[in-house]
NUDREN-173528 format. One line per 10 residues: number of its first residue (from 1); their letters; for each residue x, y, z of C-alpha. Coordinates in steps of 0.1 Angstrom, whole numbers, plus 5000, padded with zeros to 4 digits. Layout:
N
NUM = a = X,Y,Z ~ ...
! end
This chain:
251
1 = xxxxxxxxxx = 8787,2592,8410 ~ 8812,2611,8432 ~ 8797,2623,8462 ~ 8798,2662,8476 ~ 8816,2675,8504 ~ 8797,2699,8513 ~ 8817,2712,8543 ~ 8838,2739,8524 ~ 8808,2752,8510 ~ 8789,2753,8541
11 = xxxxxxxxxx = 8811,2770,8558 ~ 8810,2796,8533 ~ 8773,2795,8528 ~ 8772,2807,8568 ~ 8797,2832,8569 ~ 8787,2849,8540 ~ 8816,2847,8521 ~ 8797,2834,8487 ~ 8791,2857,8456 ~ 8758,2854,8440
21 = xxxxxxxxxx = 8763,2828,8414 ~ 8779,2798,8442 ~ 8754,2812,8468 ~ 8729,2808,8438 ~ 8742,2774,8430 ~ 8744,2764,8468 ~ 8704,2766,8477 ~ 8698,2750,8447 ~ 8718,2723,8461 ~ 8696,2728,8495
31 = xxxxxxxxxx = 8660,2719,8474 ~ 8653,2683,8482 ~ 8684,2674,8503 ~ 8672,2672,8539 ~ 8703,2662,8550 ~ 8723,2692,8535 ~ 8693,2713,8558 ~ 8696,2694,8585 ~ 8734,2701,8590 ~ 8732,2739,8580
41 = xxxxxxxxxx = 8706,2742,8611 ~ 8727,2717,8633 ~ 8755,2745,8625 ~ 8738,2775,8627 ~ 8728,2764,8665 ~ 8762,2751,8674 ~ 8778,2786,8667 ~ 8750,2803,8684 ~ 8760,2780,8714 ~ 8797,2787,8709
51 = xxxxxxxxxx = 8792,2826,8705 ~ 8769,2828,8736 ~ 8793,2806,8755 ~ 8824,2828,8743 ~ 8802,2859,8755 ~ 8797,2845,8786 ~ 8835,2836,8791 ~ 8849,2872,8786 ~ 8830,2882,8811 ~ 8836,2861,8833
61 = xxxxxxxxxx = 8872,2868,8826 ~ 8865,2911,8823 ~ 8848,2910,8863 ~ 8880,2888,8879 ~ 8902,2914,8863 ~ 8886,2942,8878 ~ 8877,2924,8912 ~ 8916,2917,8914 ~ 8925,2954,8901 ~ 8900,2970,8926
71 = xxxxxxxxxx = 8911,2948,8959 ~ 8947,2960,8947 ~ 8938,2994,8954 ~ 8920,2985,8980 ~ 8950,2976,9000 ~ 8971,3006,8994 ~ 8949,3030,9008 ~ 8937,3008,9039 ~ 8936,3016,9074 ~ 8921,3012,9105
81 = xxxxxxxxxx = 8891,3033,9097 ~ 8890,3026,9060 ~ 8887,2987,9068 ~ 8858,2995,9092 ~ 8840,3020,9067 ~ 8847,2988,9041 ~ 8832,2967,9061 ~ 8800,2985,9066 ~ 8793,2994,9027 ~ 8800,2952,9025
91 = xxxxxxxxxx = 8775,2946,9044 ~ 8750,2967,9027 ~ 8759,2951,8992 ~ 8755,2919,9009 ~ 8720,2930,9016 ~ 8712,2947,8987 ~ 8725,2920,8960 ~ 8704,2898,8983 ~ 8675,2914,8973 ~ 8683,2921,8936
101 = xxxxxxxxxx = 8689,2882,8937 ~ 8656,2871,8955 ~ 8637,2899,8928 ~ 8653,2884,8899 ~ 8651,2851,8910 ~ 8613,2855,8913 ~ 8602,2873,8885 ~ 8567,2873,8868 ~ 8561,2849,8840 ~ 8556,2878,8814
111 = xxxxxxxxxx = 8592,2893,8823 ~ 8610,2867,8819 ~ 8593,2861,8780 ~ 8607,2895,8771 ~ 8639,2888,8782 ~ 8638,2852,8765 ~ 8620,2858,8730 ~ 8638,2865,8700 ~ 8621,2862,8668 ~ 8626,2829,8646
121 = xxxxxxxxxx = 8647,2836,8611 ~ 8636,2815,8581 ~ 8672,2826,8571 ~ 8682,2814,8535 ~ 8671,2778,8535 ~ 8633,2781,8530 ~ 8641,2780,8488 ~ 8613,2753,8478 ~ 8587,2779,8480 ~ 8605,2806,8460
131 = xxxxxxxxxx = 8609,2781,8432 ~ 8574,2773,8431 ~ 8554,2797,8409 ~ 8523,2786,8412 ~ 8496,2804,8429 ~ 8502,2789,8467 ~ 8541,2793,8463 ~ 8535,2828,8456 ~ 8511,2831,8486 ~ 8537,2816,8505
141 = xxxxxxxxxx = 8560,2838,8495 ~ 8542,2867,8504 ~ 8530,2851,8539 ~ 8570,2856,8546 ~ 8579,2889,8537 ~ 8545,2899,8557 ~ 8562,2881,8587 ~ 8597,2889,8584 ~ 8585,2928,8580 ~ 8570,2920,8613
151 = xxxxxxxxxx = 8531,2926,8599 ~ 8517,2893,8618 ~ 8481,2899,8612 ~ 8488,2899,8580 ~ 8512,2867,8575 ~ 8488,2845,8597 ~ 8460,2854,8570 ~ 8482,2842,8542 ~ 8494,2814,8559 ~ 8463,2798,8575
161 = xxxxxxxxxx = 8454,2797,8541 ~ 8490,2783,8526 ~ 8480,2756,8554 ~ 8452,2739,8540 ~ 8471,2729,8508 ~ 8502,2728,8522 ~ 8498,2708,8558 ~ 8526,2690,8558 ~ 8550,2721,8554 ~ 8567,2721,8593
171 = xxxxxxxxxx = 8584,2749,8588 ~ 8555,2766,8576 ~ 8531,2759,8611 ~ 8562,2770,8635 ~ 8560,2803,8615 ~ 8525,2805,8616 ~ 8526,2791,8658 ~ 8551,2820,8658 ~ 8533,2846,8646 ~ 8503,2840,8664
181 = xxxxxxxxxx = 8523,2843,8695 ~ 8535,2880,8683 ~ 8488,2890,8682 ~ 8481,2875,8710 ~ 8465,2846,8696 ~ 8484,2817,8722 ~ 8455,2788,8719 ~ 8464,2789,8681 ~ 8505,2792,8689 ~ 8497,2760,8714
191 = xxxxxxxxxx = 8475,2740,8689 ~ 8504,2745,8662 ~ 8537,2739,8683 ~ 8522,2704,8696 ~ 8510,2698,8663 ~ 8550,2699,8656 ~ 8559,2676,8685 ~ 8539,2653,8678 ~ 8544,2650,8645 ~ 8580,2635,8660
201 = xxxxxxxxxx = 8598,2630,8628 ~ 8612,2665,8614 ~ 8637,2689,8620 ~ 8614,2718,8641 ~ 8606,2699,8672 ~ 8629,2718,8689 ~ 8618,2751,8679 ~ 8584,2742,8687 ~ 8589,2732,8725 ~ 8609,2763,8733
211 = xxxxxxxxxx = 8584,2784,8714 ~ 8557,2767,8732 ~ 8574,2771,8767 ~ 8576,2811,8757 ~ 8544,2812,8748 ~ 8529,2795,8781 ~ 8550,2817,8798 ~ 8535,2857,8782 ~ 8500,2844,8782 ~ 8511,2838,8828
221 = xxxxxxxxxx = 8503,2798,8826 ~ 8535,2793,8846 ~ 8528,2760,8857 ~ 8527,2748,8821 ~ 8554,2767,8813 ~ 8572,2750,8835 ~ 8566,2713,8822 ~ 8575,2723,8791 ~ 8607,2740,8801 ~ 8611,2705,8818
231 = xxxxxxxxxx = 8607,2683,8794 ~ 8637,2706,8773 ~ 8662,2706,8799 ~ 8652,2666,8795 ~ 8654,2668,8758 ~ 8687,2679,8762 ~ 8681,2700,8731 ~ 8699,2730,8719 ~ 8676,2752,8745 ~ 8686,2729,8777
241 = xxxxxxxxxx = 8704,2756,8792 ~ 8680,2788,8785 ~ 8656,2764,8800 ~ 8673,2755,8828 ~ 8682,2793,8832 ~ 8645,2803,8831 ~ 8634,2775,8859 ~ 8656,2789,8881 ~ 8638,2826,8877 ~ 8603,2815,8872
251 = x = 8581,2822,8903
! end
C-alpha cells in the first residue's frame, strides 16, 4: 500500500485553506493515527515559536530605528546648554527605568500568571469523541463546548464524570486540570497535571508542566512554582523560554 504524504495536506489543514469536504476527509484521516497528531501539534508549536520570535525581532528592529532617528536629531539642535539639560533628564531615566526594572523584575506570583496564561485550544484534532455517539461521547462532547464557551463549573461536572469511563483519555484530564485552574479549584488542577507527567508516555506532558507551573504560581506557592518552571527550562520543551522568562521576574 502506498504511503501518504501528509505534508501538503497539513500544511493546508493549519492555514485554513481546506474546503469542507478535504477538511472533512483530513480529520478523518487524524482518528487513530497518533502520528499524524503528533506532528500537527509539533507544527502548531513550532509556528507559535516562529511568530513570537518574528514579533520579538521587529521590535527589536522598530526601537534601533527610532534610537538612531532620535540621537540624529539630537545632534542638530545640541549645544552647550542642551547637552547639560540632556544630561540631567539621562540621568533621571537611568533612575527611573532602574526602578521599573527592579519592580518588574520582582513581581508577585499572581501577576506574573495573568500575564503568562492563555487558555488551552482543543483546536480541530479532538475528532474521536465527536464520532462517538454513544452516551459518554455525547457527554464529552458537551463537556467541550461548556469549556470552550468558558462555562468551567459546568465542563468540570461533565468531565469528572467522562473520566471515570474514560481515564485514559490525556487530553481529556489536561482539559479538566485546566478548567479547574479557571474556579479556583488548584489541588484538583495539581492532582491532574502530575497525573499527566507521570503517566510519561503521551503527547500532553508538556502542556501539563507549564499548566502546572501557572497554576502553582495564581494559587502564590512560588517556591513550587519555581521547581516546576525548572524542571521546563531542563525539559527544554516548547515553554523553555517563557520559563526561563518567568524565573527571572518571580520574587
Amino acid at each position: 500500500m502506498k504511503t501518504i504524504d501528509y505534508s501538503y495536506f497539513i500544511e493546508r489543514y493549519l492555514s485554513g485553506e481546506m474546503d469542507h469536504a478535504e477538511r472533512e476527509w483530513f480529520e478523518k484521516e487524524l482518528e487513530g493515527n497518533d502520528a499524524l497528531k503528533s506532528e500537527i501539534m509539533l507544527r502548531k508549536k513550532t509556528d507559535e515559536v516562529l511568530a513570537n520570535q518574528e514579533i520579538l525581532n521587529l521590535r527589536m528592529k522598530l526601537k534601533t530605528i527610532k534610537v538612531a532617528r532620535e540621537e540624529k536629531e539630537t545632534i542638530k539642535i545640541v549645544s552647550k546648554k542642551a547637552i547639560l539639560r540632556s544630561a540631567a533628564v539621562i540621568t533621571i531615566l537611568v533612575v527611573l527605568g532602574a526602578s521599573f526594572l527592579i519592580t518588574f523584575k520582582n513581581q508577585p506570583p499572581e501577576a506574573i500568571y495573568e500575564k503568562s496564561f492563555t487558555i488551552y485550544n482543543p483546536g480541530g484534532i479532538v475528532r474521536t469523541a465527536e464520532s462517538d455517539n454513544s452516551s459518554i461521547g455525547i457527554q464529552y462532547r458537551k463537556a467541550l463546548d461548556l469549556y470552550n464557551k468558558g462555562e468551567y463549573e459546568l465542563a468540570i461536572a461533565n468531565l469528572k464524570e467522562y473520566l471515570l469511563s474514560r481515564p485514559e483519555h490525556i487530553e481529556a484530564l489536561l482539559i479538566y486540570g485546566i478548567a479547574s485552574i479557571q474556579t479556583n479549584n488548584y489541588d484538583v488542577a495539581e492532582e491532574s497535571f502530575r497525573k499527566i507527567i507521570n503517566d510519561g508516555n503521551n503527547l500532553y506532558i508538556d502542556n501539563a508542566r507549564w499548566y502546572l507551573a501557572l497554576s502553582l504560581m495564581k494559587s502564590g506557592d512560588s517556591e513550587k512554582a519555581k521547581t516546576e518552571l525548572n524542571n521546563i527550562v531542563e525539559s527544554n520543551s516548547i515553554y523553555a523560554r517563557k520559563a526561563k522568562q518567568i524565573l527571572r521576574k518571580l520574587r
